[in-house]
C-alpha positions as a LaTeX table, in Angstrom:
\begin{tabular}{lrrr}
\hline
Residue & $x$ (\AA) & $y$ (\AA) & $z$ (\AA) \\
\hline
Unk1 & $-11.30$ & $-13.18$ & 15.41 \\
Unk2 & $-10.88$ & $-10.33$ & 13.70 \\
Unk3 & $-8.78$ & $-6.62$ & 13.80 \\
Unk4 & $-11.52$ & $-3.97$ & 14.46 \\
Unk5 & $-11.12$ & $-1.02$ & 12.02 \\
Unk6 & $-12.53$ & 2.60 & 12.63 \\
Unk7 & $-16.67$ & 2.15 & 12.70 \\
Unk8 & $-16.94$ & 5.32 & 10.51 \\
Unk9 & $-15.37$ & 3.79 & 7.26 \\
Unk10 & $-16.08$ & 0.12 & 6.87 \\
Unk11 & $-17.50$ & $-0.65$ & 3.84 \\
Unk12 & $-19.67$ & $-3.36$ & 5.82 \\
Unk13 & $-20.21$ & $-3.93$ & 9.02 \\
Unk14 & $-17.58$ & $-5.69$ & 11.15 \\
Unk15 & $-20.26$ & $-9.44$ & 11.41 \\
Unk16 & $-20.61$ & $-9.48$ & 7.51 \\
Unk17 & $-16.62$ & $-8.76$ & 7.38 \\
Unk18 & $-16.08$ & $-11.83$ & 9.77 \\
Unk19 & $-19.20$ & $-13.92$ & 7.58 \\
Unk20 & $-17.42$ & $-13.31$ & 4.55 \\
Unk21 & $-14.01$ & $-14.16$ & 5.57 \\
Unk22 & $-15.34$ & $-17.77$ & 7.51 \\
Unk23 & $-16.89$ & $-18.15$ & 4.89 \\
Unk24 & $-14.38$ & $-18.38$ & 2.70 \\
Unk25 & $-12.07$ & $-19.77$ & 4.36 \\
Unk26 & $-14.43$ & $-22.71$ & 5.39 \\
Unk27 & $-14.99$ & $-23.60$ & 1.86 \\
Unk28 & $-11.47$ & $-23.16$ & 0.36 \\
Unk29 & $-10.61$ & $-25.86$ & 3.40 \\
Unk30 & $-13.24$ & $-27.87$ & 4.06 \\
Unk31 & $-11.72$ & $-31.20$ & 2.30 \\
Unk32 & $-8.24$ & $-30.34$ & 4.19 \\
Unk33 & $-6.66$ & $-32.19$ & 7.17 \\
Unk34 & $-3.55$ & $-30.65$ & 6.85 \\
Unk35 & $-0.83$ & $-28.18$ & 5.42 \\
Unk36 & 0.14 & $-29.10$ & 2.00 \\
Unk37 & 2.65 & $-27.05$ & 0.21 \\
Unk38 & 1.66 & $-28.21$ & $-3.26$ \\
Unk39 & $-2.20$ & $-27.13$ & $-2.60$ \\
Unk40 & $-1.39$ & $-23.68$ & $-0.28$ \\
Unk41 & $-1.67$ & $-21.58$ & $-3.37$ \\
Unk42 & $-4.87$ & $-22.83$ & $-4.91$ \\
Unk43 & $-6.37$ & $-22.20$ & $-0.86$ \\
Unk44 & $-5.07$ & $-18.67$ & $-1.12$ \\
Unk45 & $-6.52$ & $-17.79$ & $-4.24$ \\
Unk46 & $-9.70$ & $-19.73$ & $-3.60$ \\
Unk47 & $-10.08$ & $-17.28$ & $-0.37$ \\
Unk48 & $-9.13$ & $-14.27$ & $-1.80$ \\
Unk49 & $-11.30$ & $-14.32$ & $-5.11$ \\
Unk50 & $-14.18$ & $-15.33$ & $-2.80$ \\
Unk51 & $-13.52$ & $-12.52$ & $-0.12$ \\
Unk52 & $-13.41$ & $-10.10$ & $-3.22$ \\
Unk53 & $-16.25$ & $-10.92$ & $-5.06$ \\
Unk54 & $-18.09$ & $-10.98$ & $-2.01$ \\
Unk55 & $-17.04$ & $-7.46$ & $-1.05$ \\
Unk56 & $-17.72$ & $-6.46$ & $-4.54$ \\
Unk57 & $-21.33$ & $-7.78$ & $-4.53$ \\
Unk58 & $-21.99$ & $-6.27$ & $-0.78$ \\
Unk59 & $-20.91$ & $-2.64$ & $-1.50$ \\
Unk60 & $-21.85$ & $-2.32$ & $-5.31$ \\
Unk61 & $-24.86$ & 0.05 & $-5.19$ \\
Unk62 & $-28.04$ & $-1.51$ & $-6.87$ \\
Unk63 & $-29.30$ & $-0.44$ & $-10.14$ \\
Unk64 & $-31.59$ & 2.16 & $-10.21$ \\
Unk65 & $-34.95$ & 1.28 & $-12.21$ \\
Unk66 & $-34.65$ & 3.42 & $-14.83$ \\
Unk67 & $-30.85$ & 2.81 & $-15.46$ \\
Unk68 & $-31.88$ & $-1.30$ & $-15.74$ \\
Unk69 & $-31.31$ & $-0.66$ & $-19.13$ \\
Unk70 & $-28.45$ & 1.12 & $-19.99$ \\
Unk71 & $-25.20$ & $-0.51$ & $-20.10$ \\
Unk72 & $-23.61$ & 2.09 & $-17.39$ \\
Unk73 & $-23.63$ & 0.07 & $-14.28$ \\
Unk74 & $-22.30$ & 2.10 & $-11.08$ \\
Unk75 & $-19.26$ & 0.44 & $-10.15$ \\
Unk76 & $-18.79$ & 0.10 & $-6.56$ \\
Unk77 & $-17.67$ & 2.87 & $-4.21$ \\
Unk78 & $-14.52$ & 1.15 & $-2.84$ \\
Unk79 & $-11.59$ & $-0.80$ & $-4.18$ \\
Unk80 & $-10.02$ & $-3.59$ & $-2.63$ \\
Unk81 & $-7.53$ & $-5.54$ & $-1.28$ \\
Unk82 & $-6.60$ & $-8.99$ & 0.00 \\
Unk83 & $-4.03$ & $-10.65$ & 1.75 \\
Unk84 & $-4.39$ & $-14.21$ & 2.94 \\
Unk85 & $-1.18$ & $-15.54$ & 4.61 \\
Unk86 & $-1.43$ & $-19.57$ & 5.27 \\
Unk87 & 1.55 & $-20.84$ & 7.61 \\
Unk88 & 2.22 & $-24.28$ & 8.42 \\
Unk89 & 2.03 & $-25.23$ & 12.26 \\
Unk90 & 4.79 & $-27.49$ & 14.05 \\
Unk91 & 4.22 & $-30.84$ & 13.25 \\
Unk92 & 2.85 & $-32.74$ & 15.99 \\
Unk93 & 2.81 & $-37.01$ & 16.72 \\
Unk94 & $-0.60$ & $-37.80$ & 16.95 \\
Unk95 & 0.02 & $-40.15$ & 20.14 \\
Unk96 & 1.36 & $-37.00$ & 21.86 \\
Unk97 & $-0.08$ & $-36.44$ & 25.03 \\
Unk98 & 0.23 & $-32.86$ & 25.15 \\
Unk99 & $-2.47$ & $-30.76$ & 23.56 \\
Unk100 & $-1.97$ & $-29.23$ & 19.77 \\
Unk101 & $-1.85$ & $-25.42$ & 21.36 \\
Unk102 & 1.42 & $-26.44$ & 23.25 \\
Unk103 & 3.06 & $-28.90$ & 21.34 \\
Unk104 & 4.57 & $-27.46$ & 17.93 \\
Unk105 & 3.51 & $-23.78$ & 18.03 \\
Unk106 & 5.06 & $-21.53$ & 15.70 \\
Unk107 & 5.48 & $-17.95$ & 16.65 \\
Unk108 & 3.55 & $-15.57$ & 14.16 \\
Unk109 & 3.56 & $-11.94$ & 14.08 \\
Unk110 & 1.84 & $-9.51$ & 11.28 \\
Unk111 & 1.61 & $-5.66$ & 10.52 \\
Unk112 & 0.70 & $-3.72$ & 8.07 \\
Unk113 & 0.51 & 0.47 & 7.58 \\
Unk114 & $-0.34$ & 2.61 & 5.11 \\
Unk115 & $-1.03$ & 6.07 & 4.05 \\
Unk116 & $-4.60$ & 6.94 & 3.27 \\
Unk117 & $-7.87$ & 9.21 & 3.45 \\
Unk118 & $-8.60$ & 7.71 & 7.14 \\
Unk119 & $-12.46$ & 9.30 & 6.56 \\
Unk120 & $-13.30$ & 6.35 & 4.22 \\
Unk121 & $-9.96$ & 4.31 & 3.61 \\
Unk122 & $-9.47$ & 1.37 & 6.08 \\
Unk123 & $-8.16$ & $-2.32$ & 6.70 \\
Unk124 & $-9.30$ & $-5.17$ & 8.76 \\
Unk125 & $-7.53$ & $-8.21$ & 9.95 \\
Unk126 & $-8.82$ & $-11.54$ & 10.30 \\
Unk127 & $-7.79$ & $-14.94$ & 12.15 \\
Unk128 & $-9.72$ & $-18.07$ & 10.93 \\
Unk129 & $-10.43$ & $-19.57$ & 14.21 \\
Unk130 & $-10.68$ & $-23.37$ & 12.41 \\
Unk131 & $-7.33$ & $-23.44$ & 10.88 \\
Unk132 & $-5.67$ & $-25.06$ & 13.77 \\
Unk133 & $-7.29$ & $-27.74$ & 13.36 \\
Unk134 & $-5.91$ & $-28.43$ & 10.27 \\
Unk135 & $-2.44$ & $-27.55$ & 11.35 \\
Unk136 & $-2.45$ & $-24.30$ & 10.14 \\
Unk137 & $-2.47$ & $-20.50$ & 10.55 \\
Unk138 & $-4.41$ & $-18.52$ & 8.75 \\
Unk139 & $-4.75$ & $-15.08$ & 8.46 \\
Unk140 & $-6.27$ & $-11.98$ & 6.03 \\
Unk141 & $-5.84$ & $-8.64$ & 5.95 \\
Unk142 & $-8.42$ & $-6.55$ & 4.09 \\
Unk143 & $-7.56$ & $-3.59$ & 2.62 \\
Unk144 & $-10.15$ & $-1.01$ & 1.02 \\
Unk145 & $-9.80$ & 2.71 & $-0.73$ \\
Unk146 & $-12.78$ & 5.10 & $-1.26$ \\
Unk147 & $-12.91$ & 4.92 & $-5.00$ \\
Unk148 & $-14.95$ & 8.26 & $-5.28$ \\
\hline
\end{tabular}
């Protein structure tokens, strides 16, 4: 699930957002069961130099023919940013009776502002829907600046 942002500035449309970010996420966590504190920070980077190279690819302009050869590739027309923010949910007893969404819940609240060009500046937040699965919350926040 993710934040819509304004339709007029998105550097791709709001399904390739949400395809990058799942997958991402999906790979960076597809051997996981469940939070681990010693691994969290090799997920986070995992995700977020996926989600960025993936931007970068999508929104770098393709060469023209006649530049092929030069060594002056157009660089892309926005710049980026990525925040992935992995809690850990309750612990819950696997005999427990009660279902995972009511038995150690942790509340979870995030914002985020900023001061920008709103014609071609944006963000977008995103909820992986298959971290509770694994115990987890996780959720990105996608940042990007008109470079030009």
């Amino acid at each position: 699930m993710g934040g819509e942002a304004g339709g007029a500035n998105l550097p791709i449309p709001i399904a390739d957002l949400t395809e990058i970010a799942t997958d991402a996420c999906d790979a960076a966590l597809e051997d996981v069961q469940s939070y681990d504190h010693e691994q969290v920070g090799q997920w986070s980077s995992h995700i977020i130099n996926t989600v960025l190279q993936s931007l970068i690819e999508a929104t770098t302009p393709d060469q023209p023919d006649d530049d092929a050869e030069t060594d002056n590739p157009q660089p892309p027309p926005y710049r980026f940013n990525v925040n992935c923010t992995i809690i850990q949910q309750g612990v819950t007893a696997p005999d427990t009776p009660e279902s995972r969404e009511k038995v150690g819940k942790r509340g979870m609240h995030s914002a985020s502002g900023a001061y920008w060009d709103v014609s071609r500046d944006g963000m977008w937040t995103f909820k992986y829907p298959n971290a509770e699965d694994k115990g987890l919350d996780l959720v990105l926040n996608i940042v990007w600046f008109g470079a030009n």
